[in-house]
Each structure stands twice: as C-alpha cells, then as structure tokens.
N, C-alpha and C positions, 0 to 999 in steps of 0.2 A: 562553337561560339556561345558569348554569353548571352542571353536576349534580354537580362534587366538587371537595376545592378540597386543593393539596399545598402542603408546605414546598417542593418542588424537582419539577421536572419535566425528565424525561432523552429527550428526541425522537434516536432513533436508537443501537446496540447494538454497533455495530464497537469497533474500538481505540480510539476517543477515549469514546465514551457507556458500554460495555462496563466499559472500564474505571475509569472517573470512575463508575461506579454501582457497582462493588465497593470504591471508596475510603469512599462515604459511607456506604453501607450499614447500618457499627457505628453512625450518629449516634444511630440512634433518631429521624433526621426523619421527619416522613410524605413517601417519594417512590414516583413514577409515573414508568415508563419503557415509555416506549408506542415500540413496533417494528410498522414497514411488514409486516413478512413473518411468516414461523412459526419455528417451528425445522426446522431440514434434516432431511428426514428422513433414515434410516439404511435404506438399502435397497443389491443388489447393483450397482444401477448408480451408485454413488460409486465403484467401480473399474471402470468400462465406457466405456473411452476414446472406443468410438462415442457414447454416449449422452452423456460431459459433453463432450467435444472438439469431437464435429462435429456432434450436436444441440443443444450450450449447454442440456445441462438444466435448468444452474445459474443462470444467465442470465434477467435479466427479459426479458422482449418486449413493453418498452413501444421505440417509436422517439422518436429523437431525429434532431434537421439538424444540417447544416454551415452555414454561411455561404451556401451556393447553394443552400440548400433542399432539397441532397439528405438522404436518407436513411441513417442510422445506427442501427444495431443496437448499443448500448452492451456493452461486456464487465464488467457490473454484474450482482450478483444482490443480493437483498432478502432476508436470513433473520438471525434473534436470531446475532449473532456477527458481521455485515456480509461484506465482503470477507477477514476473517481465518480462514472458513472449509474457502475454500481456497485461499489463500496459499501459498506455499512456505516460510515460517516464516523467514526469513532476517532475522533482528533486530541490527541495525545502531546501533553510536554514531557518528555525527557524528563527520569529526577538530576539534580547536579551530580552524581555520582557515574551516571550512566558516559559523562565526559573524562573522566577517570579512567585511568590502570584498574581494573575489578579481575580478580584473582577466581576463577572458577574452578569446582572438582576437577574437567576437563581441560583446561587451560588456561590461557590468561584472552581478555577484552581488551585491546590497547588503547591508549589514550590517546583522544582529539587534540590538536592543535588549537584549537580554538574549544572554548568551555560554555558552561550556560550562560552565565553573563553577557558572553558577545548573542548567543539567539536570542536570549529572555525579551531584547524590545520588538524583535522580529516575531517573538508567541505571538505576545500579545496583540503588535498587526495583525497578523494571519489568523487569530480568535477572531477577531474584530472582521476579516475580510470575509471569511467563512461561516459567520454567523454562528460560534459553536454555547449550546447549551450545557450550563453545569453548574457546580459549589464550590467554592474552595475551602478548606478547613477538612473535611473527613478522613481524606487518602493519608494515613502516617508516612507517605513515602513521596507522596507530592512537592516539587519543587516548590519554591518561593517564587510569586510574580507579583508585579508591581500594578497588575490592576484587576477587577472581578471578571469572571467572567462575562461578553458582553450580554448575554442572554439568560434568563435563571434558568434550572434544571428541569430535564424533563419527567414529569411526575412518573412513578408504579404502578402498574392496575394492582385491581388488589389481590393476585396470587401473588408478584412481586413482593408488592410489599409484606405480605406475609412471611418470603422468602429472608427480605431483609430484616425483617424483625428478629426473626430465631435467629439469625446471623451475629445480628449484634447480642442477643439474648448469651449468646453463646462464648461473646468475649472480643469478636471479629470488627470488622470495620468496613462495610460495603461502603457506597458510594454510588452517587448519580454518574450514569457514564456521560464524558462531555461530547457532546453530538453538533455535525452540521449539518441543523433540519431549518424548514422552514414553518416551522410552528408557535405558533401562540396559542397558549393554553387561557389564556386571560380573554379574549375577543376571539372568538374561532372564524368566525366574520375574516378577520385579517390572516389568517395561519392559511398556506398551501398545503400542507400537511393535513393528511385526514387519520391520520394512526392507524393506517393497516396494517396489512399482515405481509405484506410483499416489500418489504424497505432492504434489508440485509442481504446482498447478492444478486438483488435485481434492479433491472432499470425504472426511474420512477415519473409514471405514464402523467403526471400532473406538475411534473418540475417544481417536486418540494426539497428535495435534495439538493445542499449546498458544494453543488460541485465545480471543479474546475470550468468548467462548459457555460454550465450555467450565472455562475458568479463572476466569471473573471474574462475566459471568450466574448461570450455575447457581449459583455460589456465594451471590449474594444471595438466593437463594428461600427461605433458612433464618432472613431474615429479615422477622418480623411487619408492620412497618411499610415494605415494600417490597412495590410492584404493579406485575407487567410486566405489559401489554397485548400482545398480538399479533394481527395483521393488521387494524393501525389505521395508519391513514395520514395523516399531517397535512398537510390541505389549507392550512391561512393560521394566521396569528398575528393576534390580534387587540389593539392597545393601549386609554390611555387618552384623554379628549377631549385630554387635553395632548400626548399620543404620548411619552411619556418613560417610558411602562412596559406590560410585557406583562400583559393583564388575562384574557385567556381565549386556548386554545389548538383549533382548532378542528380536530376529527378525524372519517374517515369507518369506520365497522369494518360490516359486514355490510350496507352499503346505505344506513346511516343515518349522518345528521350530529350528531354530541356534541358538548360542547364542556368542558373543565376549563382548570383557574387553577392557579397556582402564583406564590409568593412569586417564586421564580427559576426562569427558561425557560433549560433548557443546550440548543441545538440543535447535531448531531452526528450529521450524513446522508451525509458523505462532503464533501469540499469542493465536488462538483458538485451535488448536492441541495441542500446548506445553500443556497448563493450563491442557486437556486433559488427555494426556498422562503419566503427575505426579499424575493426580486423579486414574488416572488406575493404577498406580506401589504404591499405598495401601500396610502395610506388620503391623506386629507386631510393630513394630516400628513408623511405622508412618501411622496410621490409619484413618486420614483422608486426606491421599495420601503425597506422598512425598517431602518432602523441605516445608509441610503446619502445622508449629505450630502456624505460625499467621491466620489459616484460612482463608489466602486472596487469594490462587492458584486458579485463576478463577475466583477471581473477581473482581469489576471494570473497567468489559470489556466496551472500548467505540470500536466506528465507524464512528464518526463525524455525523453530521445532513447532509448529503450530499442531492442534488435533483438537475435536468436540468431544464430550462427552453427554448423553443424553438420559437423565433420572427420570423412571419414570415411576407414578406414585398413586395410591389407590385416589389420592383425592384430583380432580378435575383443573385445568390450568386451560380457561376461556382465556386468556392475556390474547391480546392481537398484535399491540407494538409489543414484544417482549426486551429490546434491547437497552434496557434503561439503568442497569448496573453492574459495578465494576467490583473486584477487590483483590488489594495487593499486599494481603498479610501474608503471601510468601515469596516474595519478589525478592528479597535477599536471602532467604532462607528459610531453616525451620530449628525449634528446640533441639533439631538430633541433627542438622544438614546444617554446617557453618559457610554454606554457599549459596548463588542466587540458584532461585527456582524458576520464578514469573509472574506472569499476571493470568487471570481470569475475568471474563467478562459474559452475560448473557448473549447467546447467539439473536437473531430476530428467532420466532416459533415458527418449528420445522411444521409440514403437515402429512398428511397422506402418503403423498405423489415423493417426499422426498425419503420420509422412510421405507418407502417400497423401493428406492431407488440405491440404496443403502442396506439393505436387510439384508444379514448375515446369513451365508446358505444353512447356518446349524441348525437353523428355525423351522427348516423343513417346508414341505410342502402348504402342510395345512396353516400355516400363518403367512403363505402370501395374497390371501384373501383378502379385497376390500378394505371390510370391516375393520377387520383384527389392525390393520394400518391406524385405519384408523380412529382408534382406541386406542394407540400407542400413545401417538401424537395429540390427542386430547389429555392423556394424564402424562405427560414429557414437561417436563423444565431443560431448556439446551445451552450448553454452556461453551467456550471456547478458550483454550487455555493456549499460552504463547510461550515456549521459552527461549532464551536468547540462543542463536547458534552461533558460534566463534569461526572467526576469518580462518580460509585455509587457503592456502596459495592452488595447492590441488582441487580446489570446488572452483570449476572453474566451467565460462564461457569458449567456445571454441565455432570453427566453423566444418561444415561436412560439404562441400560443394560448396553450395550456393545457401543452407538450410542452417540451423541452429544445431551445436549439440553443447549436450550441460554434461559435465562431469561435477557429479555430486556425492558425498558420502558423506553421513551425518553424521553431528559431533554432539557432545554434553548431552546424551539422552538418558544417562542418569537424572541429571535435575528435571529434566522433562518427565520423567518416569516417578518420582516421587511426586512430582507436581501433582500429579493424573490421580497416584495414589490415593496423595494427601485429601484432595479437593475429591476422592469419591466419600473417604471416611468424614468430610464434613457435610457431604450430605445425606449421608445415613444418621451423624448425628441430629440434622432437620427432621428429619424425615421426611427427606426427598427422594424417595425411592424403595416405596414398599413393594414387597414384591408381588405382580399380579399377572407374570406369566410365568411356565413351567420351567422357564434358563433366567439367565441372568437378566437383571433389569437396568444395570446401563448398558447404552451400547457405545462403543469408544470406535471411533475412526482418526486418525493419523494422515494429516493432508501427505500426498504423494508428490513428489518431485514435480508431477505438472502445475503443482499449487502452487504457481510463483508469484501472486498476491504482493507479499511483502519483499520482494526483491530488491537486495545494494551491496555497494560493494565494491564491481565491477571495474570503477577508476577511481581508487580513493585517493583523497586527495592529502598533503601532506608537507614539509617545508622541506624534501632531502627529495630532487628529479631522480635518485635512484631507489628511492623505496615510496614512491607515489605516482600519480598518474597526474595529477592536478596540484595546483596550489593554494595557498591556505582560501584563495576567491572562486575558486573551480576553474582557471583559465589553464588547459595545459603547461606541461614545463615546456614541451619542445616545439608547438605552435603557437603564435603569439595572437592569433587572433581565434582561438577557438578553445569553448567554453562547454564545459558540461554540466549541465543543470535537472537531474532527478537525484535518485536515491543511487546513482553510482557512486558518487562522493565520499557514502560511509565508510567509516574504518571498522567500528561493531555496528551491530543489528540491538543494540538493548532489547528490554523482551516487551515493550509497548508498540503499538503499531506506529510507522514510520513517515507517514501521511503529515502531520503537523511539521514535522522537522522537514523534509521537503518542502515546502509549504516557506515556510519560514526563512528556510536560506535561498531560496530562490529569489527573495523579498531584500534578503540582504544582498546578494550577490548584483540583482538588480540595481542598488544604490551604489554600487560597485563602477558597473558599464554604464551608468548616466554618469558620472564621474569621469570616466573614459571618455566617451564620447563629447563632450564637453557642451 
C-alpha cells in the first residue's frame, strides 16, 4: 500500500537533489525528499585527519566489485548534502568547447545536445546560490559569462603567491581558484570561514562550506509543504501495469518497508546509485531495469583520470588554506601534444597523518618515522591534476546481488601522463622541488577506481531513446514521469570538476518541472 502520496518526490540531497529541492521549494507543491543518511554530524573529528583520512569516517562501508569480483571500499559517503559535504568546494564553468565534438589522442568527447549558452544563465544562478569566490579575465580558457563573479577571489598566503609569481614570471597564467566558501576577507567578523588547514576532503565542523546541506536543504525546512526524510533508503521504484509511469517509491527507514507515490520521481543518488537503483527496479516491463531500452543505464560511467602530485622543496610552505589556485595552460594541449591534457589546481596542504598514510614502501623503514613525515609535509606544495576520461559503453555500472559492481578500464592516459610530466618540469622550473631526501622528491599518486568523486555518465541524456537514457530535461525516454537529476546526465566528463554543471542543470531542469507541474 501507498501510505502518502506527493506532487514531486526528490530521492537523494547532493548537488543535483539538494539543489533542485531548494528551486522548488517556493512552489507550494507537496514534496518529499527522502535521504539515505542523516546529517553529518558536527563533531571534533571533521578536522581529525586520522579519523576522516585513514579511518574514512565519512565513507559508507557498504562493498562494492571490480570486474574480477574483487572487492572495493567506495570513497562515497551517505549524509543530507551527498558528496558536497566534503568537497573541496572547487566550482567550475565548463569552457564553450567543452559542449563540442573535441577530438582526443584517444578518442573522440561527443557533443551535448544542448551547449553553454543554454547553462551560462544557469552558472551564474548556481555562482550566485553557492556563494562561489573568484576573477574573471586570467583563465585563457575560461568561458564568457554574463556577470562577475558574485564574491571576489580568495587571496594566496604568501608561499602561494610566490608560487604564482614564478608561474606567470615564467610565461604561464595561474588564476584564483573559484570557491564555495563562506568567507570574507574584508570583515572576518562576518566570514564563517577561519582558513584552516582541514577544508579539501573533510567535513567542515563550523559550516563554512557552501554546500548542498547547507545552502540549499536547510533552506527548504522553512517550508510547510516540504518533507525531508532521513535514513530512508530507496530500495526499488515501482511502475504502472503499462510501465510508462512511476506509481510508488519503495523505501526502507528503521527496519521496515514504506512505500509513497508521487506525480513525478526526481532520482538523484550520485550517477553510481542512480544507474543502480533503475537496474534494481527490473519488472515485467522493463527487464533490463528501468527507463533501459537503450541498454545504456550504467553505462559510460567515467571519473576523469584524476592523480596528486606532491613537490617538495628545501624552502618551508606554512600556507594553511593552500587551495587558492588553478591553471589551464594545458587543457587543450601542449607545443608537442595537439590534444587536450587538463587542468591543475592546488590540493588543500596535506600533513603528517596523510603522508604517512600514502608513503611509498621504497622509502623504507627509516622514513616512517614522525618526524621525517613531517618535514615532508612542511616543505610540500600539493597539486591535483584532472584529465578528461572518454565515455565507454564497457565502463560500466552493474549489479552483483544486491551490491555495486564497476567495470572500469581507463582511457586517454596518455594525456594524463604528459599532464603529470609536463606539470613536474614546470615545477622544477620554479623551484618547486629541490631535492632534500635521498629518492625522488615528488610523490605522484593516481586516484583508484574507488575514487569515485567525480562520477557521470551513467544515464546520459540525449534527443535519439535509442542512444540515451534521458531527454534533452533529464525526464526518461521510456517513463514519463521520472527524472534524473545528478551527474548521470553527462555525455563527457571535460577535465574541470563536474560540481558546477550539476549544480546548474539541476536549476534549469527545475524551471522545467515548475512548468510541468503547473
């Protein structure tokens, strides 16, 4: 039986659910936004680099497979705000090229059905709702937008900016990274933000961080006709005999199975849950899971080639917020590489606890000492470099029982590999990485398959029901009242992070189903 019945129903609270439930909010519809998890709580270990780093406090511990049946610990957590909790706040427009056919060493990027111009008033919402700090003019690859950003940029300490000095000294073109923080540098009086050292990967214990949760959730609980649910889990989607529509939503919250309806189902779990969660609502009707007659629910999943690289240099690097710059002089390429590479951007500053948690076994014994930690991490500058990875029908979501499994195999890591190159030889040209232990002085790590951070893909969306999952609004082709609203929608992964653009269309998509709804 159904026990309650909504104009809309919002399955899941990150950047795409988050924010598409603070668009509709003002409707005055009856909606339900039912979240897997709780809210995070606010306790001392959201700055206890042991406790989130190397216990993944934040982290579910549900398992998921590979392809060989091994086992994966996902780098997912489940709480009201999704993955925007603790993000590194790094909120990204797309260049207009990035909606474009772009021709790679490795393959081709296919082109969106919809281009910048239909997101560009949607950025600038989503800047504006997210509070993001930055410049316009430095990025040579930066799209056009039609208004500044709403916050100026967040300043360098000064090993940064030393950083960026030799950068431009050198020919190059750094840039303020655009950030959703809640800081003011002007009146610190007014800034939640205290600039520590725990912002990039962790939860942030003073709700300075402009996240889904915080921006966009809380905000709707001031309204009457709006029900979050938490720690309710949507096991299946249930349709009608015809399967052309969602008729009940089937959830489990404290041991027991509910079940509610809604005119329209948004589902918005992450593009790995979503693809999921349609494989699992299987019926007579649609038997190899639902809204998949083109067989594409699940797949195509990318993650970008992401990996850090870590310089470390006879002189001292005190920075505490280190993540305050970006640069994209090889995002299309290079003098010798007539293909995209990516982007680079400062990591937040690793410490101790992280590179001992990281440290290459070649180092030996004698460097897992304390000290030598850290001493790393006081002369480190840490970087994080993105490259685009290309849709494959085979990277795909799957289910193994009841559990996740990812088949993954990674593409273009050519451009990835010169990226890392490139971006070591210009910091030897700084002289960011003298050498002051007896091996090598960077240290490169390559996120693993469990890094599913920047996850999309999953149900792209497109004008042809047999080579898309969705339509040019995210509404399935083959259910008419159910919508998917995160990053499964992409068709590429461009190599910026993906955060903005969900964000963005969720905002549009939202002007969509107030439209509908009437």
């Amino acid at each position: 039986m159904t026990s309650s019945h909504y104009d809309l129903i919002i399955i899941g609270t990150g950047a795409g659910g988050g924010t598409l439930a603070y668009r509709l909010a003002p409707t005055g519809k009856k909606i339900l936004i039912l979240e897997r998890g709780s809210f995070l709580p606010r306790e001392k270990a959201n700055w206890d680099t042991v406790e989130v780093v190397q216990k993944d406090r934040y982290h579910t511990n549900e398992v998921w497979y590979d392809s060989k049946g091994r086992t994966i610990h996902p780098g997912t957590g489940y709480f009201v705000g999704g993955n925007t909790k603790v993000y590194g706040g790094a909120l990204f427009r797309w260049r207009e090229q990035d909606f474009e056919q772009v021709i790679h060493k490795s393959g081709i990027s296919p082109e969106w059905p919809l281009k910048y111009h239909d997101f560009e008033p949607y950025y600038t919402e989503a800047e504006k709702l997210y509070e993001v700090h930055g410049k316009r003019g430095l990025d040579p690859t930066e799209p056009s937008a039609s208004e500044d950003y709403p916050y100026p940029a967040i300043n360098h300490e000064p090993r940064i900016q030393e950083i960026h000095d030799s950068l431009q000294g050198e020919g190059y073109h750094p840039f303020y990274l655009p950030l959703a923080i809640k800081l003011n540098e002007v009146n610190r009086r007014l800034s939640a933000c205290i600039r520590c050292n725990t912002c990039d990967g962790f939860p942030c214990l003073v709700d300075a961080k402009a996240d889904a949760d915080v921006n966009c959730v809380r905000p709707t609980e001031k309204y009457d006709n709006v029900t979050l649910i938490t720690e309710a889990k949507v096991k299946k989607l249930h349709t009608s005999p015809s399967g052309r529509e969602v008729t009940s939503v089937e959830v489990e919250m404290n041991g027991e199975i509910c079940f509610f309806s809604g005119n329209i189902v948004v589902v918005s779990c992450g593009a790995i849950n979503s693809a999921a969660l349609l494989l699992r609502s299987a019926s007579d009707r649609h038997p190899n899971g639902l809204a998949n007659s083109s067989d594409l629910v699940g797949r195509n999943l990318m993650k970008h080639q992401n990996g850090a690289i870590i310089g470390v240099s006879l002189k001292p690097n005190l920075t505490a917020f280190q993540k305050t710059l970006a640069i994209n002089d090889f995002y299309w390429g290079d003098e010798d590489f007539d293909y995209p590479m990516g982007h680079v951007q400062l990591l937040g500053k690793v410490n101790a606890d992280m590179i001992a948690q990281e440290s290459p076994s070649v180092l030996g014994a004698s460097f897992q000492e304390r000290h030598t930690f850290e001493a790393i991490a006081t002369h480190s500058v840490d970087w994080w470099l993105t490259t685009e990875d290309l849709p494959d029908p085979n990277n795909r979501v799957t289910l193994r029982s009841d559990s996740i499994q990812l088949s993954y195999t990674e593409n273009n890591t050519e451009a990835y590999n010169r990226l890392l190159n490139r971006w070591t030889r210009v910091l030897k040209m700084i002289g960011c990485g003298e050498r002051i232990i007896p091996y090598s002085f960077y240290f490169r790590k390559k996120i693993p398959l469990q890094g599913v951070a920047h996850q999309c893909g999953t149900c792209r969306f497109g004008e042809d029901p047999r080579t898309s999952v969705l339509d040019v609004n995210c509404r399935t082709h083959d259910v008419d009242n159910l919508y998917v609203v995160d990053g499964s929608f992409f068709r590429s992964s461009a190599a910026v992070n993906p955060t903005l653009t969900i964000i963005a269309n969720a905002l549009r998509v939202g002007d969509r189903l107030i439209e509908r709804l009437g």
